[in-house]
N, CA, C and O atoms as a GROMACS GRO file, in nm:
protein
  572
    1UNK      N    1  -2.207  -0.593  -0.765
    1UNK     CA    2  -2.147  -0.538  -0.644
    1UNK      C    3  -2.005  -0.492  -0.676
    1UNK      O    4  -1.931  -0.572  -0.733
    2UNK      N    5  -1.949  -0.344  -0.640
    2UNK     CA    6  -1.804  -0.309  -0.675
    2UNK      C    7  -1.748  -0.349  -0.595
    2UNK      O    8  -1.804  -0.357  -0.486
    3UNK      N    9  -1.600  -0.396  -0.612
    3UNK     CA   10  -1.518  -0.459  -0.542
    3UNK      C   11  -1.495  -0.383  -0.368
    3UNK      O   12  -1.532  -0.266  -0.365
    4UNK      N   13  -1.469  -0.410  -0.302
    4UNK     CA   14  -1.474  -0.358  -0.148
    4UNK      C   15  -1.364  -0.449  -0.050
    4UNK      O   16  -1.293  -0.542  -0.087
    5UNK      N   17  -1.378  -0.380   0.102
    5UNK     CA   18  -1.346  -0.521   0.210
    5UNK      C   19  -1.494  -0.431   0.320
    5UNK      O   20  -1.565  -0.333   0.296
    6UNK      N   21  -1.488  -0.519   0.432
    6UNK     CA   22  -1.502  -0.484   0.535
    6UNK      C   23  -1.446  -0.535   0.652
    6UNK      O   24  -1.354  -0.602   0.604
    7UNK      N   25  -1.440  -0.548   0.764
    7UNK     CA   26  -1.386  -0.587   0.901
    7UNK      C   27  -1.467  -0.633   0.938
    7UNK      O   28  -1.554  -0.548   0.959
    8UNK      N   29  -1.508  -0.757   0.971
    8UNK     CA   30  -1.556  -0.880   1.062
    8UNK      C   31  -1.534  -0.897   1.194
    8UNK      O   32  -1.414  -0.890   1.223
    9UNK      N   33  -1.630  -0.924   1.312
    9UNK     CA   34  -1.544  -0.911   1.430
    9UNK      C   35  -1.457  -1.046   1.477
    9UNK      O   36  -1.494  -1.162   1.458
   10UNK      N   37  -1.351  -1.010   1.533
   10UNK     CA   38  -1.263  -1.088   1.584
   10UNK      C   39  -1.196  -1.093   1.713
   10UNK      O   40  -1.151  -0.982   1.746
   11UNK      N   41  -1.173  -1.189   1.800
   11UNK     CA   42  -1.156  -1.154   1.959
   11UNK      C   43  -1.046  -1.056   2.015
   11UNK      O   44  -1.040  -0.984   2.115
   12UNK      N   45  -0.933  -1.092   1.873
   12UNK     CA   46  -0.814  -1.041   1.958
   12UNK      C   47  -0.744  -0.961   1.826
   12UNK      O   48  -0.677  -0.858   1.830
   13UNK      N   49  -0.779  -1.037   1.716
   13UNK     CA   50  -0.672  -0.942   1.574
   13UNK      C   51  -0.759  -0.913   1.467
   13UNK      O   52  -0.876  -0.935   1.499
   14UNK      N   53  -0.748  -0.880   1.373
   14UNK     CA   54  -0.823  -0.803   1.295
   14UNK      C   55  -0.865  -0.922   1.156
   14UNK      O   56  -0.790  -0.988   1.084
   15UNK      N   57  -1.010  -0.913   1.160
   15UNK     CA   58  -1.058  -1.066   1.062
   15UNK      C   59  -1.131  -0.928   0.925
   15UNK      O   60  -1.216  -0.843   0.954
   16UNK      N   61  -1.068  -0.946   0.790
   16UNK     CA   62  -1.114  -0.902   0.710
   16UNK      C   63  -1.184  -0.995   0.585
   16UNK      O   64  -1.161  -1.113   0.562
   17UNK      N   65  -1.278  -0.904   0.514
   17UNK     CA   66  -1.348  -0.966   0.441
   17UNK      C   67  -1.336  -0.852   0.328
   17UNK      O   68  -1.382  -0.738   0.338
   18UNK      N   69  -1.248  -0.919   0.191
   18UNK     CA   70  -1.221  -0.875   0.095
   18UNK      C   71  -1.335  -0.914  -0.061
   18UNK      O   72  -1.407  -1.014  -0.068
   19UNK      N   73  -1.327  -0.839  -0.136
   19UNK     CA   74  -1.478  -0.906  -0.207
   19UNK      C   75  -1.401  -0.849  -0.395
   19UNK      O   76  -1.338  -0.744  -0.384
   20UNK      N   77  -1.404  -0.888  -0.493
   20UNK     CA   78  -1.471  -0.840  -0.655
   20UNK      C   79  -1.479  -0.915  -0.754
   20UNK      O   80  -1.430  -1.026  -0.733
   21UNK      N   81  -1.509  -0.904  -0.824
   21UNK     CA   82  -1.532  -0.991  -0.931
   21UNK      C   83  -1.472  -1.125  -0.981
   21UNK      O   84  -1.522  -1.218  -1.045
   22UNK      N   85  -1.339  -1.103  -0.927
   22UNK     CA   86  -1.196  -1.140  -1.026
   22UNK      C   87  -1.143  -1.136  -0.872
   22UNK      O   88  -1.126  -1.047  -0.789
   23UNK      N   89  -1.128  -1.252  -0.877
   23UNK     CA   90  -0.956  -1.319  -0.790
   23UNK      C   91  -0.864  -1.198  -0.776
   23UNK      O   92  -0.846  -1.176  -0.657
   24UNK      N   93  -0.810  -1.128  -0.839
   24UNK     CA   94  -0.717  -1.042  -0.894
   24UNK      C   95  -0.768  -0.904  -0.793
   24UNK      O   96  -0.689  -0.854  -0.713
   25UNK      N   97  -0.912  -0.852  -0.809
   25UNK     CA   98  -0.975  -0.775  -0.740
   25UNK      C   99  -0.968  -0.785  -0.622
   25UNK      O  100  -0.921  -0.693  -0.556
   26UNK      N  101  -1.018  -0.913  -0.556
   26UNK     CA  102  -1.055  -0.953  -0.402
   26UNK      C  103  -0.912  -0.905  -0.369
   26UNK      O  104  -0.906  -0.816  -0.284
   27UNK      N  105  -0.790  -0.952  -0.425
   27UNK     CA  106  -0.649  -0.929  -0.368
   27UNK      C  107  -0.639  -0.772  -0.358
   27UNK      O  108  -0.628  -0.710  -0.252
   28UNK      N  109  -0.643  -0.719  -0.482
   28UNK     CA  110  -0.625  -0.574  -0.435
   28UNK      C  111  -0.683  -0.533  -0.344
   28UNK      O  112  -0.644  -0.429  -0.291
   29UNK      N  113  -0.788  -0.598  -0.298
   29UNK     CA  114  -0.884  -0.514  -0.170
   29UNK      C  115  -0.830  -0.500  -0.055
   29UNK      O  116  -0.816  -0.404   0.021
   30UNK      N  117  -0.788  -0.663  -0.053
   30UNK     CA  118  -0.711  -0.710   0.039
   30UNK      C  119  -0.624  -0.619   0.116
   30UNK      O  120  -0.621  -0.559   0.223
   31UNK      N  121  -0.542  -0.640  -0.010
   31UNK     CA  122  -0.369  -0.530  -0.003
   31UNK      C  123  -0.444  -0.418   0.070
   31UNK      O  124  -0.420  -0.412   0.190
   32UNK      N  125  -0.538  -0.319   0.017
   32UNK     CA  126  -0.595  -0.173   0.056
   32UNK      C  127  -0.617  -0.212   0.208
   32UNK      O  128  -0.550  -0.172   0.304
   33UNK      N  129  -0.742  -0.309   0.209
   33UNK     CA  130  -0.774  -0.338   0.332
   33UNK      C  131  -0.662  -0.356   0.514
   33UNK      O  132  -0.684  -0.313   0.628
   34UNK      N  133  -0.584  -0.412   0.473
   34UNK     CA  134  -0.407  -0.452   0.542
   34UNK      C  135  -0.366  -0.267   0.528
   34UNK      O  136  -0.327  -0.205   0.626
   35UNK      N  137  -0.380  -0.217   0.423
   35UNK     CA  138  -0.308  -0.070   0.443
   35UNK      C  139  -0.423   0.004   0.546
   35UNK      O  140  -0.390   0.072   0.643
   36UNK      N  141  -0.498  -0.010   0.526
   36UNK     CA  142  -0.626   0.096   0.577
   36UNK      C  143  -0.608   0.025   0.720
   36UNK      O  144  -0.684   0.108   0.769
   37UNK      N  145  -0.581  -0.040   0.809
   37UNK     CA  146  -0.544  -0.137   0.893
   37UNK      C  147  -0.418   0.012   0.996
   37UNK      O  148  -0.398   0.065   1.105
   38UNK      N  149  -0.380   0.008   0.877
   38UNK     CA  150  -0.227   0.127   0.939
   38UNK      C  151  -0.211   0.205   0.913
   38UNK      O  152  -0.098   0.245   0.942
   39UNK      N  153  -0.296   0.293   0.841
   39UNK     CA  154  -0.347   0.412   0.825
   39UNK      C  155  -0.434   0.482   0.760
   39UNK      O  156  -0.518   0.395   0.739
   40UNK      N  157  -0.488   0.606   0.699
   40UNK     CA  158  -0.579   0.612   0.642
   40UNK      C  159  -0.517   0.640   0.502
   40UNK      O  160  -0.444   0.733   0.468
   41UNK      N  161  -0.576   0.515   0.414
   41UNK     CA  162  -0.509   0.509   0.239
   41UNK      C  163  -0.571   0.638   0.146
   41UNK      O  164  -0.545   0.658   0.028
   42UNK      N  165  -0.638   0.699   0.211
   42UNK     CA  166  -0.687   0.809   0.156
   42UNK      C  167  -0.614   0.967   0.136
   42UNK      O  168  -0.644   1.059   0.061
   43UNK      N  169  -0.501   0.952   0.241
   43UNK     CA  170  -0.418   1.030   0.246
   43UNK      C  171  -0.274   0.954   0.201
   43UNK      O  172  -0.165   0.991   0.244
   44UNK      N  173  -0.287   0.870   0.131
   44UNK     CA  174  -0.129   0.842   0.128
   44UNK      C  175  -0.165   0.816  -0.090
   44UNK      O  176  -0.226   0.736  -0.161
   45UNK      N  177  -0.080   0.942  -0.110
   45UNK     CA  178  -0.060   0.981  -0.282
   45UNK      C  179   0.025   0.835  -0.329
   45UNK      O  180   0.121   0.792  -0.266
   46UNK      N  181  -0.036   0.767  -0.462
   46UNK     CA  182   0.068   0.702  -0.527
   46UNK      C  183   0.172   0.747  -0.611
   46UNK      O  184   0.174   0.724  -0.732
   47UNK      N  185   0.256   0.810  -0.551
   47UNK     CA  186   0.391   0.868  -0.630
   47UNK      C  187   0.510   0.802  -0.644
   47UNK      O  188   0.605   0.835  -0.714
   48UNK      N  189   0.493   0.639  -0.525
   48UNK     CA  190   0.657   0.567  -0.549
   48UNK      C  191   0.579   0.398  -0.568
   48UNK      O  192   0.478   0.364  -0.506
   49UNK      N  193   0.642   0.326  -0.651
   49UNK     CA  194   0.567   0.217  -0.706
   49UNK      C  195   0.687   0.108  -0.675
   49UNK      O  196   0.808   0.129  -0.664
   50UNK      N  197   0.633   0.019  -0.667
   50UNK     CA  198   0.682  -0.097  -0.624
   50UNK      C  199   0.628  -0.250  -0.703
   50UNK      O  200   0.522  -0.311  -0.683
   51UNK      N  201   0.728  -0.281  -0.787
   51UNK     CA  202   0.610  -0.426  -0.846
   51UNK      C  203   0.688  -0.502  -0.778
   51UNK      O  204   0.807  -0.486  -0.754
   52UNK      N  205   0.596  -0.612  -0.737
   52UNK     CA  206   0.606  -0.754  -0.673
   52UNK      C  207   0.546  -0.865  -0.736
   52UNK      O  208   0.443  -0.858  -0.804
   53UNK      N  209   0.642  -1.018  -0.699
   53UNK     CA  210   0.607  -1.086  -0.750
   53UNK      C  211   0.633  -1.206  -0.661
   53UNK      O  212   0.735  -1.209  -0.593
   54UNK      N  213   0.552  -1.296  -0.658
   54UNK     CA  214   0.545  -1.409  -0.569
   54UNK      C  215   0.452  -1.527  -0.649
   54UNK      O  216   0.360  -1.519  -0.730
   55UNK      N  217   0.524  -1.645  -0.583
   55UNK     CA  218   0.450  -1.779  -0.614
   55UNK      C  219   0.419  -1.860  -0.478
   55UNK      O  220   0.460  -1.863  -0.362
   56UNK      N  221   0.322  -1.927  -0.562
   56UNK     CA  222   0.272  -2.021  -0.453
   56UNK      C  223   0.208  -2.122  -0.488
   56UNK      O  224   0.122  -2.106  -0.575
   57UNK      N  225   0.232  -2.265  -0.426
   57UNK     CA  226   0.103  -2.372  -0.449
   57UNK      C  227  -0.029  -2.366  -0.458
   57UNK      O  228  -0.102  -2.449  -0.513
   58UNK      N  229  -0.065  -2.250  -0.397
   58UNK     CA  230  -0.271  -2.260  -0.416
   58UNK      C  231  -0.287  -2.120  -0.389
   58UNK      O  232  -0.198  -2.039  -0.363
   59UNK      N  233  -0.387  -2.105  -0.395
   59UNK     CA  234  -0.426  -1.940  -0.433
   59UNK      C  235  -0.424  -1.904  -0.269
   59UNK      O  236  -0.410  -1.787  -0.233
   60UNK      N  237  -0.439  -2.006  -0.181
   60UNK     CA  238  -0.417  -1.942  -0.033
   60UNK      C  239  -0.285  -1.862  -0.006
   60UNK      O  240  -0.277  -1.742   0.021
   61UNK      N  241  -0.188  -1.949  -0.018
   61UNK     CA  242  -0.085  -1.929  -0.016
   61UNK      C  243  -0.052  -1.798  -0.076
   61UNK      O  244  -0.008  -1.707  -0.006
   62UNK      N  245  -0.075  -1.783  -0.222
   62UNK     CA  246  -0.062  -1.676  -0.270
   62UNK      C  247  -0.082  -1.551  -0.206
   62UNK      O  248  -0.005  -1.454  -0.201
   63UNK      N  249  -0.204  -1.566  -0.151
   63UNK     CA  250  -0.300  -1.445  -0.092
   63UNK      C  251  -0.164  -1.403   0.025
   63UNK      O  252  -0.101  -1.297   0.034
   64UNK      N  253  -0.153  -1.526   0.102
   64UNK     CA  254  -0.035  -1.515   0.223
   64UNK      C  255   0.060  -1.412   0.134
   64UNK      O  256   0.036  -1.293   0.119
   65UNK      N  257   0.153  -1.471   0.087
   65UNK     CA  258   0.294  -1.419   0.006
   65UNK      C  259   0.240  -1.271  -0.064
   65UNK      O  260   0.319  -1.178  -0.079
   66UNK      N  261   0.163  -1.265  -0.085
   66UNK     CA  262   0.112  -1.123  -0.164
   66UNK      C  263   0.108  -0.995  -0.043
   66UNK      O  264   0.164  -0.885  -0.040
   67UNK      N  265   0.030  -1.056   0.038
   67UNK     CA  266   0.027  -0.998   0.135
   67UNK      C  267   0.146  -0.949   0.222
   67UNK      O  268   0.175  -0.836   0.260
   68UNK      N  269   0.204  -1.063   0.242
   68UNK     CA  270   0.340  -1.089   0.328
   68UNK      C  271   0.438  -0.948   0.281
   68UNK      O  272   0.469  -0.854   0.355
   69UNK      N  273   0.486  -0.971   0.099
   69UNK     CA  274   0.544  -0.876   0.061
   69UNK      C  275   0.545  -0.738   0.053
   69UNK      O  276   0.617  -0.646   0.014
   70UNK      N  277   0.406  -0.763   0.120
   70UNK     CA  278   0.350  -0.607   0.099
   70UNK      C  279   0.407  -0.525   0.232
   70UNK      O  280   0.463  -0.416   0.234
   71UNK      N  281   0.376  -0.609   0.337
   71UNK     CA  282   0.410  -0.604   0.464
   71UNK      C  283   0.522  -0.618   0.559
   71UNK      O  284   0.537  -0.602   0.680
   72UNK      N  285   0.617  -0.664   0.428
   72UNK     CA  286   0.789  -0.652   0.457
   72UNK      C  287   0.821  -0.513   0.410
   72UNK      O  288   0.886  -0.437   0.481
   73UNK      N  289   0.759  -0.467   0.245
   73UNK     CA  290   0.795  -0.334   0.230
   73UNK      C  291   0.780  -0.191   0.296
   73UNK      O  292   0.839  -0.084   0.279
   74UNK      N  293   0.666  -0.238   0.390
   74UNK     CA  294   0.602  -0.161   0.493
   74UNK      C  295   0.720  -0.122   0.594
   74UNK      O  296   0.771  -0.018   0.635
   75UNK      N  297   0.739  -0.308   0.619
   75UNK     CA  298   0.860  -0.288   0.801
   75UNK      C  299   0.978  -0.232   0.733
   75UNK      O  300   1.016  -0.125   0.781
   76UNK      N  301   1.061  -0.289   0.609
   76UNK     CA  302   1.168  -0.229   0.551
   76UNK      C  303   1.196  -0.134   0.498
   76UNK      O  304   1.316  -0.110   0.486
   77UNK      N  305   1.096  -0.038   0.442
   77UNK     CA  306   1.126   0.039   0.370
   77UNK      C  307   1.051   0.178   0.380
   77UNK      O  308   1.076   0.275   0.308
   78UNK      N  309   0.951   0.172   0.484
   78UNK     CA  310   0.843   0.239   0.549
   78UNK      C  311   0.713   0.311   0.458
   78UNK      O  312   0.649   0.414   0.477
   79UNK      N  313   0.708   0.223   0.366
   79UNK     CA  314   0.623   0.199   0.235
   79UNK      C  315   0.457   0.193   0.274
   79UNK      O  316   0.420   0.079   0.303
   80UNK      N  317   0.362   0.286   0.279
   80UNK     CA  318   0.244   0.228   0.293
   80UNK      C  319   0.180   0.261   0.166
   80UNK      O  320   0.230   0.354   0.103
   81UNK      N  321   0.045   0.183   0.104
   81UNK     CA  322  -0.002   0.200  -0.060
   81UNK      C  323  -0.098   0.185  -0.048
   81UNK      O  324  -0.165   0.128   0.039
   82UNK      N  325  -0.131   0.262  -0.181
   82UNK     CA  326  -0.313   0.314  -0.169
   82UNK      C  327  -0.380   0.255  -0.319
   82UNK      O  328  -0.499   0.243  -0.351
   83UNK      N  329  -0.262   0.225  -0.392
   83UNK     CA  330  -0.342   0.189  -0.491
   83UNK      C  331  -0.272   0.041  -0.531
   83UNK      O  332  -0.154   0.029  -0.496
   84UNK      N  333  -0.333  -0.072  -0.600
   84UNK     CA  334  -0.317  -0.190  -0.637
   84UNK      C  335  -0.362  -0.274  -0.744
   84UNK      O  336  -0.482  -0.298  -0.760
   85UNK      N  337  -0.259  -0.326  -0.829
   85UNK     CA  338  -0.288  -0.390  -0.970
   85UNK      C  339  -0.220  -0.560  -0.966
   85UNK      O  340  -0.105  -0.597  -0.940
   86UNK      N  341  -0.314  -0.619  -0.995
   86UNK     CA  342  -0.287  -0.783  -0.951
   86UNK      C  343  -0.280  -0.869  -1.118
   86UNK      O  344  -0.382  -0.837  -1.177
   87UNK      N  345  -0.246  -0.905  -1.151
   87UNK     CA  346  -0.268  -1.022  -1.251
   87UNK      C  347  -0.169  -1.153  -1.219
   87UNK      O  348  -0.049  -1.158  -1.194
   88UNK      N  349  -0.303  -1.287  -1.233
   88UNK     CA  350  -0.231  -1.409  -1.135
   88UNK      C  351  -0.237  -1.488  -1.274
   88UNK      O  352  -0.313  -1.478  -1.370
   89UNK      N  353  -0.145  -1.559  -1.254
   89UNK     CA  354  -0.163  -1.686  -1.397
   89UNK      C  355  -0.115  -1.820  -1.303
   89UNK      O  356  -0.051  -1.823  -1.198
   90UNK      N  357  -0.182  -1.942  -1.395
   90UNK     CA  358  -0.125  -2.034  -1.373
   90UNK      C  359  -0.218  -2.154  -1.324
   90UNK      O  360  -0.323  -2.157  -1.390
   91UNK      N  361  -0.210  -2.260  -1.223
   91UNK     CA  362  -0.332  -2.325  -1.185
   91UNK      C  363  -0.316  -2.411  -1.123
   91UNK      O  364  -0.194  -2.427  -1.116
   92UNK      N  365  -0.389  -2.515  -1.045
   92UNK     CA  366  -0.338  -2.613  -0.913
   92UNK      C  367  -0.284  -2.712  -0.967
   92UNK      O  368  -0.280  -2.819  -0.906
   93UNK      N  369  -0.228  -2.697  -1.098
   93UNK     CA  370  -0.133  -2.853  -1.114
   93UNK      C  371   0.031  -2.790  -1.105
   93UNK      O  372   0.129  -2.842  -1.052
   94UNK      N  373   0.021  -2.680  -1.166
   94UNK     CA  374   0.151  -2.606  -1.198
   94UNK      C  375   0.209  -2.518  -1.078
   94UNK      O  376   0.328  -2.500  -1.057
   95UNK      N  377   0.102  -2.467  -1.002
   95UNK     CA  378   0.140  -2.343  -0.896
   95UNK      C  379   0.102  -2.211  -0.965
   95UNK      O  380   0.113  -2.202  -1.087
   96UNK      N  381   0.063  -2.124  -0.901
   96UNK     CA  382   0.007  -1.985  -0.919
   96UNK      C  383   0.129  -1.886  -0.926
   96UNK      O  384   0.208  -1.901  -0.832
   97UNK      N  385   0.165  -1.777  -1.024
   97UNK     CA  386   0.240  -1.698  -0.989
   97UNK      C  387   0.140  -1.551  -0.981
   97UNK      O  388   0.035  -1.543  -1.045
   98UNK      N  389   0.187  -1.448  -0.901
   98UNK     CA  390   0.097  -1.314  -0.872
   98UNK      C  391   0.220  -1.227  -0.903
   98UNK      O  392   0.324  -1.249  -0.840
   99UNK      N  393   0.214  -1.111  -1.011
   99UNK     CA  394   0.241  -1.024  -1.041
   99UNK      C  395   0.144  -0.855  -1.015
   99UNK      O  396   0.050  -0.787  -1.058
  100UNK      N  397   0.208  -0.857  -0.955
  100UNK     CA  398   0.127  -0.696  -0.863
  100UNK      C  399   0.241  -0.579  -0.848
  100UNK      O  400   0.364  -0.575  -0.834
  101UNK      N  401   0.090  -0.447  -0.862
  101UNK     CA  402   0.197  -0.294  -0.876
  101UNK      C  403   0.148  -0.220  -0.736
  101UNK      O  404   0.039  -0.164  -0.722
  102UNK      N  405   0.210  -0.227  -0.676
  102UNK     CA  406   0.172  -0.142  -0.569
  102UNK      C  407   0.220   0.026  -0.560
  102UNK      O  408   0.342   0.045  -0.564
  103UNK      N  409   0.160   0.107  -0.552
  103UNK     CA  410   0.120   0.244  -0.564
  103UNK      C  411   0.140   0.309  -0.384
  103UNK      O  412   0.091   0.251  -0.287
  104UNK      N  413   0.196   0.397  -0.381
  104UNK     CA  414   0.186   0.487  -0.240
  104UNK      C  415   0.316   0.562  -0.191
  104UNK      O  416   0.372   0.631  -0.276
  105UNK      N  417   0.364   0.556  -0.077
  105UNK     CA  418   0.486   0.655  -0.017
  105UNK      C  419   0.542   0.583   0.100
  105UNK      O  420   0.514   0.470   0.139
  106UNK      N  421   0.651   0.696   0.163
  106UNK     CA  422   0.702   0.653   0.211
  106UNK      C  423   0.609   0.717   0.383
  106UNK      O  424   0.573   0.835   0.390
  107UNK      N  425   0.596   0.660   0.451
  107UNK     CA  426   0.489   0.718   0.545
  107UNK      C  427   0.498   0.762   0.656
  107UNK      O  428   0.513   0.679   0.746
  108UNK      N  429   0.491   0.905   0.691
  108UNK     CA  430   0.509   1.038   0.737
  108UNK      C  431   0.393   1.032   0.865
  108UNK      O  432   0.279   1.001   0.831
  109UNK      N  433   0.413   1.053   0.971
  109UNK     CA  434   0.346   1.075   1.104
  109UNK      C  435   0.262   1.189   1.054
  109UNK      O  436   0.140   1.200   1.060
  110UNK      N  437   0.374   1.297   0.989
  110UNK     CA  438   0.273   1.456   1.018
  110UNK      C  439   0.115   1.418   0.885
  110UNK      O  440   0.001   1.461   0.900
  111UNK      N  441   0.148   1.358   0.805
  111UNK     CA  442   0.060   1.399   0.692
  111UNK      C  443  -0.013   1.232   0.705
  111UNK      O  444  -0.130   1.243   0.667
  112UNK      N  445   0.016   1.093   0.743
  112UNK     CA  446  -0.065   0.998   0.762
  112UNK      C  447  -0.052   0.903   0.920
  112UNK      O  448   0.046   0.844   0.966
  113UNK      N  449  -0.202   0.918   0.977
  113UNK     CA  450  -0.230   0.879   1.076
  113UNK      C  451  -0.203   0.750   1.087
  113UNK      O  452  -0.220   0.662   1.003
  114UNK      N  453  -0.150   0.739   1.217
  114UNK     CA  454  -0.061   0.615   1.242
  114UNK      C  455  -0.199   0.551   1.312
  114UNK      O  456  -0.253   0.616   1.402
  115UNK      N  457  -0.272   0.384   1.256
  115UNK     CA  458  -0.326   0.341   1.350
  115UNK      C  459  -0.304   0.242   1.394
  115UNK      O  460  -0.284   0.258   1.514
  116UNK      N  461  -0.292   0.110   1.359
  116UNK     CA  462  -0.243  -0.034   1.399
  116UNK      C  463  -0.177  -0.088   1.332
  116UNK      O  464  -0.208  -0.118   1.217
  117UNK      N  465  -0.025  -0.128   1.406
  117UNK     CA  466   0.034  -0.243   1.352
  117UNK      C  467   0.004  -0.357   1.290
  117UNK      O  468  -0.043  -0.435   1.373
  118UNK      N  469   0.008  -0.389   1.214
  118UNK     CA  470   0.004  -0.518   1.165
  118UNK      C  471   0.136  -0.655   1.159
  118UNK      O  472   0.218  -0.677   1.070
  119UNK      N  473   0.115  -0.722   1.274
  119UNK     CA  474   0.239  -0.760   1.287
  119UNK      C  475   0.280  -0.914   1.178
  119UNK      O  476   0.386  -0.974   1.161
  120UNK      N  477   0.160  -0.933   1.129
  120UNK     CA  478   0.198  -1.063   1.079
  120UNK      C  479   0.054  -1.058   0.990
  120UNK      O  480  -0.043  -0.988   1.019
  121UNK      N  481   0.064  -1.158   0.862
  121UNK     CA  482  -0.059  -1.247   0.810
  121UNK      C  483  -0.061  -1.356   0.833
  121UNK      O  484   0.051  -1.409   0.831
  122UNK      N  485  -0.181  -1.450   0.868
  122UNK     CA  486  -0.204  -1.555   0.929
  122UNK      C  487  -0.286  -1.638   0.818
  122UNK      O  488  -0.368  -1.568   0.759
  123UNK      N  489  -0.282  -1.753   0.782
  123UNK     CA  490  -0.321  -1.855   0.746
  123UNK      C  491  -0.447  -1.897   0.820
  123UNK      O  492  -0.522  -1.974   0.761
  124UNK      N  493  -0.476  -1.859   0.934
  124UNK     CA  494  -0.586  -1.906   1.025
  124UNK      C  495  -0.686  -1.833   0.938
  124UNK      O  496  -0.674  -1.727   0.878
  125UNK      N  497  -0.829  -1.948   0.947
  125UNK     CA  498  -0.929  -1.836   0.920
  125UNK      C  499  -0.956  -1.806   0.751
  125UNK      O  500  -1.053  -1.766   0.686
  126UNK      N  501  -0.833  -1.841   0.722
  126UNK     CA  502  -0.879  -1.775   0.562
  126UNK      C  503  -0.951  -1.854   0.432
  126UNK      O  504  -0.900  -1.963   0.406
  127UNK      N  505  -1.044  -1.818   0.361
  127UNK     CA  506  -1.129  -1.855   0.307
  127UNK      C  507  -1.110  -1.795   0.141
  127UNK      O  508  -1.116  -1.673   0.127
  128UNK      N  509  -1.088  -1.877   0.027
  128UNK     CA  510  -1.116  -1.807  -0.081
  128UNK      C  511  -1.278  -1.864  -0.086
  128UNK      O  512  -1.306  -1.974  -0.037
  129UNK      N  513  -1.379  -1.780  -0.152
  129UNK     CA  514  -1.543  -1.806  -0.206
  129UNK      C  515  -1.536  -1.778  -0.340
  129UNK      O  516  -1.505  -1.662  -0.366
  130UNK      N  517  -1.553  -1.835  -0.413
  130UNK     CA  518  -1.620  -1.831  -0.567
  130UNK      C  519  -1.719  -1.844  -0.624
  130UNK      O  520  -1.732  -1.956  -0.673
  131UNK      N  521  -1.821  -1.757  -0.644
  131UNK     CA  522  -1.940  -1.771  -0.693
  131UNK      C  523  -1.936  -1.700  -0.841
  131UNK      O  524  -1.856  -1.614  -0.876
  132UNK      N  525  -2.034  -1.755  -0.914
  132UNK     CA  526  -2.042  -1.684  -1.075
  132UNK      C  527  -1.940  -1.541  -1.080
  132UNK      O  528  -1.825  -1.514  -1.114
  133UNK      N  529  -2.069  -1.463  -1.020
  133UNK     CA  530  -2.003  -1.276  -1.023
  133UNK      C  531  -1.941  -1.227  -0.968
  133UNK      O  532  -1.919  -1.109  -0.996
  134UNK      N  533  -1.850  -1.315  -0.810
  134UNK     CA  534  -1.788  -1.268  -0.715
  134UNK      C  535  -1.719  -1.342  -0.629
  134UNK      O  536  -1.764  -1.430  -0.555
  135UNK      N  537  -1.597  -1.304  -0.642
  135UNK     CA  538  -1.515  -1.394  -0.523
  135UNK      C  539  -1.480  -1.299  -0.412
  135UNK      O  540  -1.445  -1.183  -0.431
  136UNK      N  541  -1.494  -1.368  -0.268
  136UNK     CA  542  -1.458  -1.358  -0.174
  136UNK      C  543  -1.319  -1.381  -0.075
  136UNK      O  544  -1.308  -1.499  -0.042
  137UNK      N  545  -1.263  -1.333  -0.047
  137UNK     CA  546  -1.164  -1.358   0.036
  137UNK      C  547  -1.118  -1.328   0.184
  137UNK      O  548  -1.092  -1.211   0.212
  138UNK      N  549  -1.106  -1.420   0.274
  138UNK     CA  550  -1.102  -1.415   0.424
  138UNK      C  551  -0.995  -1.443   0.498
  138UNK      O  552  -0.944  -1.555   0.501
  139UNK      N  553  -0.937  -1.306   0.588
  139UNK     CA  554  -0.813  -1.370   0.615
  139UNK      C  555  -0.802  -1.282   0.756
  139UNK      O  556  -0.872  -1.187   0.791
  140UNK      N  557  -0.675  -1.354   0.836
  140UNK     CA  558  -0.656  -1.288   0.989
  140UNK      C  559  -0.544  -1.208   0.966
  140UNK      O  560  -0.455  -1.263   0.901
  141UNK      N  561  -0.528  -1.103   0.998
  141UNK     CA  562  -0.386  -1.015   1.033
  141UNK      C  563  -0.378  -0.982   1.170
  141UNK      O  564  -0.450  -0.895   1.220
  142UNK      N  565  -0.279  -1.058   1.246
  142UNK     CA  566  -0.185  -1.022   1.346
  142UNK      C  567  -0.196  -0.918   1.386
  142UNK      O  568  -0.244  -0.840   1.303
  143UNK      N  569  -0.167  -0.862   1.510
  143UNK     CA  570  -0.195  -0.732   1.557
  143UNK      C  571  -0.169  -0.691   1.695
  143UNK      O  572  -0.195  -0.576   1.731
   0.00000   0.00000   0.00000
């Protein structure tokens, strides 16, 4: 199965379901998934790059902070990204660090459609899955 997300229903904010091979994958989906959330990533060119880096106690957390950063560069800097490169090291005795390249622009009404805020990532709800060929990842974004 190639890496993907889809949208799950949810009563009031937006419940996604991120999916690939590799831990590393599910996150990039993620990230796309949260952009595609606020506009369409299909129109937004990777021409301004941004690497980020965050730690965390458990790969939840991570997912949070990965996310989070993504979504400060958004409110601060009016940053939305279409493309995403993850490599995580580390492990539950030591803490996880996530090194990620985020790809996209600065984001323009006339040329990318404005659709939902994303006001926050939530801890509620979220699920890492690990099976042999595929990990899963489940999480709430605010809205």
């Amino acid at each position: 199965m190639p890496a993907g997300f889809k949208f799950l229903e949810h009563t009031a904010d937006v419940y996604v379901e991120a999916w690939g091979k590799t831990l590393e994958e599910a996150f990039e989906q993620s990230a796309l998934a949260m952009f595609e959330v606020i506009t369409d990533t299909k129109t937004v060119e990777p021409n301004d790059k941004r690497e980020v880096t965050v730690t965390a106690e458990d790969e939840y957390l991570l997912l949070y902070e990965w996310l989070e950063e993504l979504l400060f560069l958004y409110d601060t800097e009016n940053l939305v990204f279409s493309e995403f490169k993850v490599e995580i090291s580390g492990d539950e005795d030591e803490g996880y660090t996530l090194s990620g390249l985020a790809k996209g622009e600065v984001f323009n009404r006339e040329k990318h459609e404005p659709r939902t805020e994303v006001k926050a990532i939530t801890l509620n709800m979220m699920e890492i899955i690990k099976s042999k060929d595929l990990v899963k990842v489940r999480f709430v974004l605010d809205i």
